[in-house]
C-alpha atoms as an extended CHARMM CRD file, in Angstrom:
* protein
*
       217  EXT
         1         1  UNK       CA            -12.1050000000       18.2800000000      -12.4810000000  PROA      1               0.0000000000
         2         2  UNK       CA             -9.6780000000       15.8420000000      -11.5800000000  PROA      2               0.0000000000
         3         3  UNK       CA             -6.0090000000       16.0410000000      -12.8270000000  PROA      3               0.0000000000
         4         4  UNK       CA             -4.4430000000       12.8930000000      -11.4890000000  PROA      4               0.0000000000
         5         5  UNK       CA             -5.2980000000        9.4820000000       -9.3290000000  PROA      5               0.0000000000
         6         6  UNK       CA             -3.0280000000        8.6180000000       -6.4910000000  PROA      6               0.0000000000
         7         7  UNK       CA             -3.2350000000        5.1800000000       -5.7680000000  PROA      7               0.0000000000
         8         8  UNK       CA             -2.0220000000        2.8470000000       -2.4920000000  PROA      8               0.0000000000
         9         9  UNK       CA             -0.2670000000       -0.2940000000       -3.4440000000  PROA      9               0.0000000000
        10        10  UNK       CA             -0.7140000000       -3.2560000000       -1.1750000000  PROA      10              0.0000000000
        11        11  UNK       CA             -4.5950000000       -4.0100000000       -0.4580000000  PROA      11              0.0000000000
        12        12  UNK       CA             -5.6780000000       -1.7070000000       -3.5460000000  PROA      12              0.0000000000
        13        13  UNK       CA             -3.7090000000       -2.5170000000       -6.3940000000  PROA      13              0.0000000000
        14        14  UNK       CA             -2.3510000000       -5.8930000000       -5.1660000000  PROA      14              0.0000000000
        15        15  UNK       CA             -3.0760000000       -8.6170000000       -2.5680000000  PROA      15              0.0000000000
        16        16  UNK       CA              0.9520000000       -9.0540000000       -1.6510000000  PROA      16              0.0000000000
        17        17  UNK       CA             -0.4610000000      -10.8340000000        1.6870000000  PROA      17              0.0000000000
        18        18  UNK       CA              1.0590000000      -13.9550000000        0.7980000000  PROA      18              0.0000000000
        19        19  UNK       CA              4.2800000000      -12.7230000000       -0.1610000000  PROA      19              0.0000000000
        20        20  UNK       CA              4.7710000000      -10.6320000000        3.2320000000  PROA      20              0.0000000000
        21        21  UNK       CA              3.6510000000      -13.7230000000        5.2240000000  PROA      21              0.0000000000
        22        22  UNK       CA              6.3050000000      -15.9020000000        3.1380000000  PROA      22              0.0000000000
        23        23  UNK       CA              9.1990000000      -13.0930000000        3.7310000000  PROA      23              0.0000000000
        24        24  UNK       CA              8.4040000000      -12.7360000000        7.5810000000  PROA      24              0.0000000000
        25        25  UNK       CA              8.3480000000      -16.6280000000        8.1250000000  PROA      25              0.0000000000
        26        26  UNK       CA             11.3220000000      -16.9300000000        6.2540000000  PROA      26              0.0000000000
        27        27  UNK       CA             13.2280000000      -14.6070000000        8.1400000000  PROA      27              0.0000000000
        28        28  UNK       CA             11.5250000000      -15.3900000000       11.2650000000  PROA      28              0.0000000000
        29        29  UNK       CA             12.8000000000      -18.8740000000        9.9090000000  PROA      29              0.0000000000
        30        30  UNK       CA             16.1900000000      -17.7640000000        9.8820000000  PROA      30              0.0000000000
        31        31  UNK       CA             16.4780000000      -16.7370000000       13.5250000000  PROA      31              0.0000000000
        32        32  UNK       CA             14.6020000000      -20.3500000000       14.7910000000  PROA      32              0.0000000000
        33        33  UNK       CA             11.3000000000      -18.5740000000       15.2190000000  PROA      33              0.0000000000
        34        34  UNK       CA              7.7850000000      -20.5850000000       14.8930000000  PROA      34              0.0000000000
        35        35  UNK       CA              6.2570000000      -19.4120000000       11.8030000000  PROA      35              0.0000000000
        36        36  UNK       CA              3.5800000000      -16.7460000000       12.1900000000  PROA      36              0.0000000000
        37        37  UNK       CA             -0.4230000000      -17.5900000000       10.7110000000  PROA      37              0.0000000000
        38        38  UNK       CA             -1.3390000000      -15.9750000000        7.3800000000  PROA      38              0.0000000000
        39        39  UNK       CA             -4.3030000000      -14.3640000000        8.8030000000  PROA      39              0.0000000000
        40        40  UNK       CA             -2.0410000000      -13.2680000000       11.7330000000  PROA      40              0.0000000000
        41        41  UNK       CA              0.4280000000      -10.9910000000        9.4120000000  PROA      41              0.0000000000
        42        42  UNK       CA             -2.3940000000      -10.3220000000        7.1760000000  PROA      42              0.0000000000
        43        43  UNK       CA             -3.5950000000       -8.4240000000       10.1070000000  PROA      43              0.0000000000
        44        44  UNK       CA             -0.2290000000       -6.6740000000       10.3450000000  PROA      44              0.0000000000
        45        45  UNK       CA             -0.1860000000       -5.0720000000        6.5960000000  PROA      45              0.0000000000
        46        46  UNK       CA             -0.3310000000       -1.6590000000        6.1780000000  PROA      46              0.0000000000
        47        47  UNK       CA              2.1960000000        0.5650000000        8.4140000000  PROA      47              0.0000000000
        48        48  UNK       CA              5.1330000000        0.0530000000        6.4050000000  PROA      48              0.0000000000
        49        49  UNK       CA              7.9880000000       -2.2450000000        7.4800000000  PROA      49              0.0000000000
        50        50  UNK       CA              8.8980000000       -1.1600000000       10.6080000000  PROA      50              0.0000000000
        51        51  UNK       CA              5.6740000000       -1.4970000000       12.2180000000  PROA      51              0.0000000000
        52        52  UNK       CA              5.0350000000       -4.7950000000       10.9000000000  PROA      52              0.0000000000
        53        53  UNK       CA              7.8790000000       -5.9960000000       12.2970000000  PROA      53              0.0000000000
        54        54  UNK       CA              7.2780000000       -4.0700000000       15.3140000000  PROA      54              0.0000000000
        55        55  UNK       CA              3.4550000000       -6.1440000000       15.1790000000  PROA      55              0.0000000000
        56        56  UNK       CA              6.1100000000       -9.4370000000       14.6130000000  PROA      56              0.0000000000
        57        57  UNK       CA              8.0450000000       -9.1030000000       17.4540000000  PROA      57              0.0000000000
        58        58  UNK       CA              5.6310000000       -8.1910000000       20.1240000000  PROA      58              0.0000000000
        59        59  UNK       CA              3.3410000000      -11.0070000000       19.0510000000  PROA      59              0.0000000000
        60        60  UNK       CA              6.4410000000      -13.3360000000       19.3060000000  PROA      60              0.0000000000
        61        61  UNK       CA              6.8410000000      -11.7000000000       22.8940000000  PROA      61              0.0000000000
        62        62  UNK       CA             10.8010000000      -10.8570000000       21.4440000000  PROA      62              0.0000000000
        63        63  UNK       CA             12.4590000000       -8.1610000000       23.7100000000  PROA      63              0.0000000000
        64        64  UNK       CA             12.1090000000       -4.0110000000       22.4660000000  PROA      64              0.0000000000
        65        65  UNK       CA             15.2850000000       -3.9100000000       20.7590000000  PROA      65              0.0000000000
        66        66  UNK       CA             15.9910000000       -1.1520000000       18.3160000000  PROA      66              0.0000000000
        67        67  UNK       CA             19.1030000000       -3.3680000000       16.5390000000  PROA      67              0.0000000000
        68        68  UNK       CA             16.7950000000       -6.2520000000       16.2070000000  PROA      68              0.0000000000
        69        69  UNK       CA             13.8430000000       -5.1970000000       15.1840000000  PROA      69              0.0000000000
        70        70  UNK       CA             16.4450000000       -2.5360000000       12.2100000000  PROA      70              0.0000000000
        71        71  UNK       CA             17.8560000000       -6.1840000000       11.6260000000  PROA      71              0.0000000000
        72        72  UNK       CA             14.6550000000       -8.0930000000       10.8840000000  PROA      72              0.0000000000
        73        73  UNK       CA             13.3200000000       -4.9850000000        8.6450000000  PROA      73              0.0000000000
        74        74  UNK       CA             16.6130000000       -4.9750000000        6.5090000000  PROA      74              0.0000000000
        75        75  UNK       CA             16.2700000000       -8.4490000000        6.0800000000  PROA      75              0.0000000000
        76        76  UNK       CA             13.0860000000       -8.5760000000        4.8150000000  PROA      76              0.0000000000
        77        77  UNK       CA             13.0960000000       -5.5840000000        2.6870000000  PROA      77              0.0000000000
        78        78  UNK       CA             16.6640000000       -7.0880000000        1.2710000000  PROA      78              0.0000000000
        79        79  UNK       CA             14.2660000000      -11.0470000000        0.6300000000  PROA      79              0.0000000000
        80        80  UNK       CA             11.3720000000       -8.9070000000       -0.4650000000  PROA      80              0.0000000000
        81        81  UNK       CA             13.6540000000       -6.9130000000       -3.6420000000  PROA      81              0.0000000000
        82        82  UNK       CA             15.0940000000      -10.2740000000       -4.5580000000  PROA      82              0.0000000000
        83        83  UNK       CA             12.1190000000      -11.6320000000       -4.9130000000  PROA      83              0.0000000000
        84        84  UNK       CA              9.3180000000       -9.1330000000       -4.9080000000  PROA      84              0.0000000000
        85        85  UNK       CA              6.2480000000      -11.0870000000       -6.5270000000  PROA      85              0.0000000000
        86        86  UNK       CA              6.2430000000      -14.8960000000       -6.4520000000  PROA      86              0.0000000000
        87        87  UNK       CA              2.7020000000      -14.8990000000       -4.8200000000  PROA      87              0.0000000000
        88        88  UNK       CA              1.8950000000      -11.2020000000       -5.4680000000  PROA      88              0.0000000000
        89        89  UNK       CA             -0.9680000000      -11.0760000000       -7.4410000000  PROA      89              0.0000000000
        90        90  UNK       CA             -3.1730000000       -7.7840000000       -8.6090000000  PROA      90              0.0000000000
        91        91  UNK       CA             -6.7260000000       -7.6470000000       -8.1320000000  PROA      91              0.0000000000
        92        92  UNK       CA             -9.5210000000       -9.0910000000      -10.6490000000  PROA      92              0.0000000000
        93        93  UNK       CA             -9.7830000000       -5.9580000000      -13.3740000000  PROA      93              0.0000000000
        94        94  UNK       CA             -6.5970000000       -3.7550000000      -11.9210000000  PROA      94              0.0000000000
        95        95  UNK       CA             -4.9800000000       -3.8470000000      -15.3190000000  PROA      95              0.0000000000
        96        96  UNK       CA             -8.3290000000       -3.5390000000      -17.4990000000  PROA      96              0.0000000000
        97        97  UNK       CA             -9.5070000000       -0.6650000000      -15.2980000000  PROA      97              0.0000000000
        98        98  UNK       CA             -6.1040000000        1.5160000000      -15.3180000000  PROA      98              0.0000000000
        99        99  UNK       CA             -6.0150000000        1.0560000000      -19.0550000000  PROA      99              0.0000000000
       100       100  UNK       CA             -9.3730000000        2.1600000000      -19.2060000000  PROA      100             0.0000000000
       101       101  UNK       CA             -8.9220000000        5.1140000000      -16.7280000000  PROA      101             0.0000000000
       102       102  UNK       CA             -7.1610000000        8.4580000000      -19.0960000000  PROA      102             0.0000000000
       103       103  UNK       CA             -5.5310000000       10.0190000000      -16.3080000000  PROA      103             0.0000000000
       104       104  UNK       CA             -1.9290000000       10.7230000000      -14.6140000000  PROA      104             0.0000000000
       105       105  UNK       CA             -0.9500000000        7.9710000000      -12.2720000000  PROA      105             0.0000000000
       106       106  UNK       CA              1.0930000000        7.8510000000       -9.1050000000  PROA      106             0.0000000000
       107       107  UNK       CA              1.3480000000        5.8660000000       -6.5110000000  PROA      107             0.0000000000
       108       108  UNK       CA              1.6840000000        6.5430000000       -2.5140000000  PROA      108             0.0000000000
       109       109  UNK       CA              2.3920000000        3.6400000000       -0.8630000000  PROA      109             0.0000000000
       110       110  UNK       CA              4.2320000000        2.6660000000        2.7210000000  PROA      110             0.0000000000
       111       111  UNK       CA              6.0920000000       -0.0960000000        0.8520000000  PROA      111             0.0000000000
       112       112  UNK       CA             10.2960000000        1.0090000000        0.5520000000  PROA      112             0.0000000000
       113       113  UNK       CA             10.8420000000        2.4160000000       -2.6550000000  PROA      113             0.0000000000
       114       114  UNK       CA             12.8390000000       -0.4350000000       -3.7470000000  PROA      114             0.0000000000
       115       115  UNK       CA             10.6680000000       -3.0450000000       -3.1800000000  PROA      115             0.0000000000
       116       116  UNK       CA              7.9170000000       -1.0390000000       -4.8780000000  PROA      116             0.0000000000
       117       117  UNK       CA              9.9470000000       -0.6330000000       -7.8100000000  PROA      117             0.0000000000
       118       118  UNK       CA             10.9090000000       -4.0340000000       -7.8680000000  PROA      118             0.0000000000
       119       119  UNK       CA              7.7140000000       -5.1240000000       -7.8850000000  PROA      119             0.0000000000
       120       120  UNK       CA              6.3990000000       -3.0390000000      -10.3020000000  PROA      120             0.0000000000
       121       121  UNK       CA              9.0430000000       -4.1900000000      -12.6760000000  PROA      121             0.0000000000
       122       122  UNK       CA              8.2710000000       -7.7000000000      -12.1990000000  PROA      122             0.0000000000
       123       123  UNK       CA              4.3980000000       -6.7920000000      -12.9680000000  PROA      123             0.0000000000
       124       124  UNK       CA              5.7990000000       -5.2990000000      -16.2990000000  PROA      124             0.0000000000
       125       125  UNK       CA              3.5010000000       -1.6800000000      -14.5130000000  PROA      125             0.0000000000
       126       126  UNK       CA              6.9910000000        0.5960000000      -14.3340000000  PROA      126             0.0000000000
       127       127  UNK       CA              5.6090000000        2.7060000000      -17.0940000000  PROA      127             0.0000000000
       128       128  UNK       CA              2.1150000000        3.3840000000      -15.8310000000  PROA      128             0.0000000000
       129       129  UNK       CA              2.8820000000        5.1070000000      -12.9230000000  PROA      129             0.0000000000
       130       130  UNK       CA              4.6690000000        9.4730000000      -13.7080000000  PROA      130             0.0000000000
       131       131  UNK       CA              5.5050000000        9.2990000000       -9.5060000000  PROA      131             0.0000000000
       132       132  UNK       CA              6.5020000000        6.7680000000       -6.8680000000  PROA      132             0.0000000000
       133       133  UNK       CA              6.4310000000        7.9000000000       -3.2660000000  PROA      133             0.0000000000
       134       134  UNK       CA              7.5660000000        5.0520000000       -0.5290000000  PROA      134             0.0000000000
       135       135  UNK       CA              7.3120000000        4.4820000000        2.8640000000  PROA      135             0.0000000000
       136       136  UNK       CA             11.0130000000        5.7640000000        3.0920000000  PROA      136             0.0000000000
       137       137  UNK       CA             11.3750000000        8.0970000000       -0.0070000000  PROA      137             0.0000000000
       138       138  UNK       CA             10.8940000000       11.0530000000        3.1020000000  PROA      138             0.0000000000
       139       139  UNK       CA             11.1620000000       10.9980000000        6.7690000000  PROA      139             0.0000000000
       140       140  UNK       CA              7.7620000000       10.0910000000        7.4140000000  PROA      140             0.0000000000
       141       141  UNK       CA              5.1860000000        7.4550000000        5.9560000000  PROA      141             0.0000000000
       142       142  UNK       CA              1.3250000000        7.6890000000        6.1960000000  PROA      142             0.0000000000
       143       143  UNK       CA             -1.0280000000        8.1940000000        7.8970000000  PROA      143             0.0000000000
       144       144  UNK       CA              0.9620000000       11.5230000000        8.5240000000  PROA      144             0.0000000000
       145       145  UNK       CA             -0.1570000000       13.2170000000        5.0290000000  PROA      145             0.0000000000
       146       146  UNK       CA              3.3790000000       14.4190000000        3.8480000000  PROA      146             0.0000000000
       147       147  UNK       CA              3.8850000000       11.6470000000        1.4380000000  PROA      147             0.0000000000
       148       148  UNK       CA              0.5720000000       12.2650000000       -0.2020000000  PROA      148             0.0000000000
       149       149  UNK       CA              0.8360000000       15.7280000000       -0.2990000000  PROA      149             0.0000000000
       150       150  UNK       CA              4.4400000000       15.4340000000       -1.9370000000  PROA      150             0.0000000000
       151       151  UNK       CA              2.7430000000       12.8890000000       -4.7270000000  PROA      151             0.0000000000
       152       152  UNK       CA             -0.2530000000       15.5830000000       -5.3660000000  PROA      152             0.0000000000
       153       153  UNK       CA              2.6150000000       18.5390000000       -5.6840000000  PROA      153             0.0000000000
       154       154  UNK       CA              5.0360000000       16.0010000000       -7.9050000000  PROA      154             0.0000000000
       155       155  UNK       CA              1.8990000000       14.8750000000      -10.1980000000  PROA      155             0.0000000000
       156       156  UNK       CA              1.2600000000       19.0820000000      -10.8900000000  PROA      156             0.0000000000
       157       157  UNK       CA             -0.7820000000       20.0720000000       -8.1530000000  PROA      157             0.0000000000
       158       158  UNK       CA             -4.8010000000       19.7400000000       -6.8330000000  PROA      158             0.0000000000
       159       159  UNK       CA             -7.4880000000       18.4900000000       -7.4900000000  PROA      159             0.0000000000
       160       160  UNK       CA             -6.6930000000       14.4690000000       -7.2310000000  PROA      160             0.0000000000
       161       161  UNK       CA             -8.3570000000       11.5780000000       -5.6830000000  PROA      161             0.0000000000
       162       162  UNK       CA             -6.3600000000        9.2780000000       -3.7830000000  PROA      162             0.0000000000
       163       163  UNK       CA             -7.6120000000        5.3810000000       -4.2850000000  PROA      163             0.0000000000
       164       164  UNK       CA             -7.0150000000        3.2580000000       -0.9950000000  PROA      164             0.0000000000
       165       165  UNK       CA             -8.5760000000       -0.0300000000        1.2070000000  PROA      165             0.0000000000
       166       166  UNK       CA             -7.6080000000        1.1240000000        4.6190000000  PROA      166             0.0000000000
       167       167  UNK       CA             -7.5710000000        2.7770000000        8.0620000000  PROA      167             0.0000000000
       168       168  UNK       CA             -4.0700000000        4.4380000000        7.2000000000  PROA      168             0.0000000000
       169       169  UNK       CA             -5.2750000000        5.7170000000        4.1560000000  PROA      169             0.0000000000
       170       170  UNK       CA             -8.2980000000        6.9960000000        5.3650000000  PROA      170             0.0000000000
       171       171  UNK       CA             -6.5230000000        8.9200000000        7.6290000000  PROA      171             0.0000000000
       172       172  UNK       CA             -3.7590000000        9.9500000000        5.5380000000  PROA      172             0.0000000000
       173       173  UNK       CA             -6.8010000000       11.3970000000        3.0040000000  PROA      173             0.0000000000
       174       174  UNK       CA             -8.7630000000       13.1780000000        5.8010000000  PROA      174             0.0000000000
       175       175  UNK       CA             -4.9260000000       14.9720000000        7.3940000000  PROA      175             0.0000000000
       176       176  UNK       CA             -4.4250000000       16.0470000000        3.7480000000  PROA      176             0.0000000000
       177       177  UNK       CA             -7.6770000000       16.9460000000        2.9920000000  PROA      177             0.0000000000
       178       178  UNK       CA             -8.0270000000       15.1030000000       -0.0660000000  PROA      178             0.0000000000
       179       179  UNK       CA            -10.5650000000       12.8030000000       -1.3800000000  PROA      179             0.0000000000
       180       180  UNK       CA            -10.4880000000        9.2650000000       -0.6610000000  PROA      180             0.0000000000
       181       181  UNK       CA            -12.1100000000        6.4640000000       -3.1150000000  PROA      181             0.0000000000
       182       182  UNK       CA            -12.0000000000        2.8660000000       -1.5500000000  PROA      182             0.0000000000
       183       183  UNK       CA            -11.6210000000       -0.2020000000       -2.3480000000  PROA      183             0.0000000000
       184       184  UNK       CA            -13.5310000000       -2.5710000000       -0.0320000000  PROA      184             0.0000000000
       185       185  UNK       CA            -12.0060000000       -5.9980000000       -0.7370000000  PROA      185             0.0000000000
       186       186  UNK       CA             -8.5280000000       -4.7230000000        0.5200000000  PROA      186             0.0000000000
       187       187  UNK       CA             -6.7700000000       -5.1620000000        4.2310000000  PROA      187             0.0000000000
       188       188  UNK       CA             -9.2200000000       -2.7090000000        6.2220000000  PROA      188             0.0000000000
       189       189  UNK       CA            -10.3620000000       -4.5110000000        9.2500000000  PROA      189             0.0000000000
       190       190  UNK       CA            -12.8590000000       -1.3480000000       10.7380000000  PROA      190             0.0000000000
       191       191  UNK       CA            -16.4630000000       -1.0080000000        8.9560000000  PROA      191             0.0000000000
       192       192  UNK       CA            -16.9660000000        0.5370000000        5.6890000000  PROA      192             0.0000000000
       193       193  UNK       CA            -19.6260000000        3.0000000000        7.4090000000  PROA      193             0.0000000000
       194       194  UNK       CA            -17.0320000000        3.7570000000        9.7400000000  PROA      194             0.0000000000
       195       195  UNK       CA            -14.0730000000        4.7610000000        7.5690000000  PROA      195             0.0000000000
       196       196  UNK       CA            -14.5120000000        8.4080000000        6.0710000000  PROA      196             0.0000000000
       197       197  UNK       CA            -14.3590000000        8.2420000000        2.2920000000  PROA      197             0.0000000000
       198       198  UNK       CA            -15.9190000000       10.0240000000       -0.7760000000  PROA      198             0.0000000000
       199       199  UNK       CA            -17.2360000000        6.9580000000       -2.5900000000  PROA      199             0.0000000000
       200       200  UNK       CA            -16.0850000000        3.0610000000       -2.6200000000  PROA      200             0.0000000000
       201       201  UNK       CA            -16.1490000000        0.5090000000       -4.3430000000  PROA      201             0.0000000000
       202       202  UNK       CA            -16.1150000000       -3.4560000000       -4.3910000000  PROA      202             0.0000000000
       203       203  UNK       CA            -14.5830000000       -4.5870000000       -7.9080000000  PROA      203             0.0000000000
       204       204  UNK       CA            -11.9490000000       -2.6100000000      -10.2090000000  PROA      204             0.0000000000
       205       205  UNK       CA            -14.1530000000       -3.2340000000      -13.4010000000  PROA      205             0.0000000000
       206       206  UNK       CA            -16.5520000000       -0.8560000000      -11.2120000000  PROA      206             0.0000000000
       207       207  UNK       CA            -13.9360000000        2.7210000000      -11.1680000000  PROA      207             0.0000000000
       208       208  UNK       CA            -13.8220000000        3.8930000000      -14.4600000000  PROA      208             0.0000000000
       209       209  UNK       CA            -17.5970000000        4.3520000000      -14.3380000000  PROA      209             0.0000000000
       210       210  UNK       CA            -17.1990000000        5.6430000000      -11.1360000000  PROA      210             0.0000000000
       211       211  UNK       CA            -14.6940000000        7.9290000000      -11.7410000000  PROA      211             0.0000000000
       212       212  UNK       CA            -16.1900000000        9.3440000000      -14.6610000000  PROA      212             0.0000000000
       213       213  UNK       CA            -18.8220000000       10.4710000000      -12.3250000000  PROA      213             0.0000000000
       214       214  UNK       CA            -17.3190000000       11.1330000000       -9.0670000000  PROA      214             0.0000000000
       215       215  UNK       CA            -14.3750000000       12.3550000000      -10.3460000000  PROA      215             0.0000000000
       216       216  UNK       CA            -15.5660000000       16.6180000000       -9.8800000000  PROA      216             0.0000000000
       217       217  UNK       CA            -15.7470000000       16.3360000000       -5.9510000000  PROA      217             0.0000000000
């Protein structure tokens, strides 16, 4: 049976869209950049910092340049623990359903730890949560399945399900060999049929039925 959910942060617990797209405009801002569409950063979400801002720069057409782009990322990350949830908002049910749901918690997300922290403080969620892995708590981030597999060992060990929305954490769950419960509403852009996955589902007052069931894979 099931010992412990791993969740993902941005996309599954929390649509944090518009406070990304307000922290890379504003820094963007800073530097006397045209502002960047929601729908364009949006598209972005879900690398971890650098590669957003790796996304940012090549769709401004900005030169490859390793100070910059370590620059723009500090930046952000520094706007982004200052003020980690003005227009951060969890899903319908999140709260309800991890209230409802008796089981260890952790999260594996490719947010920085401190932003992720800061966040969760400001959500009042610090205490629901035994372990906190971030896209720079080790030397990698997912999709390679390290972080997971450091969550599963840090939360006592197999069998867990990890709860995601999208193509990285598909792929993280399929490298670690772990089962994968998603949430459709998130930031995946590739078809449901086409992402690998144990079971999914559309609204949080849905998983703690469905964990109940599902949750012997």
């Amino acid at each position: 049976m099931t010992r412990a959910l791993i969740f993902d942060l941005d996309g599954t617990l929390v649509d944090s869209a518009p406070d990304i797209h307000a922290g890379v405009n504003a820094v963007l801002a800073e530097d006397g950049h045209a502002p960047l569409t929601f729908d364009t950063v949006r598209g972005f979400i879900g690398g971890g910092v650098p590669i957003l801002f790796t996304r940012v720069m090549r769709a401004l057409a900005l030169p490859d340049d390793p100070a910059r782009h370590a620059d723009l990322c500090a930046r952000f990350i520094a706007r982004y623990e200052h003020d980690p949830g003005g227009l951060t908002r969890p899903y319908p049910g999140v709260e309800a359903a991890l209230d409802a749901l008796d089981l260890p918690m952790a999260l594996c997300t490719n947010k920085p730890e401190g932003p992720t922290r800061a966040l969760l403080a400001h959500l009042g969620w610090t205490h629901r949560f035994a372990v906190i892995v971030g896209g720079d708590s080790l030397p990698v981030r997912k999709p390679d399945p390290a972080p997971l597999h450091h969550a599963i060992a840090q939360m006592g060990g197999d069998p867990v399900l990890f709860l995601g929305d999208s193509e990285v954490d598909a792929e993280t769950a399929r490298r670690a060999g772990v089962p994968l419960v998603l949430f459709t509403q998130g930031y995946r852009k590739t078809a449901l049929a086409d992402l690998p996955h144990h079971a999914a589902f559309d609204h949080w007052d849905d998983l703690p039925a469905l964990i109940r069931r599902e949750g012997d894979f």
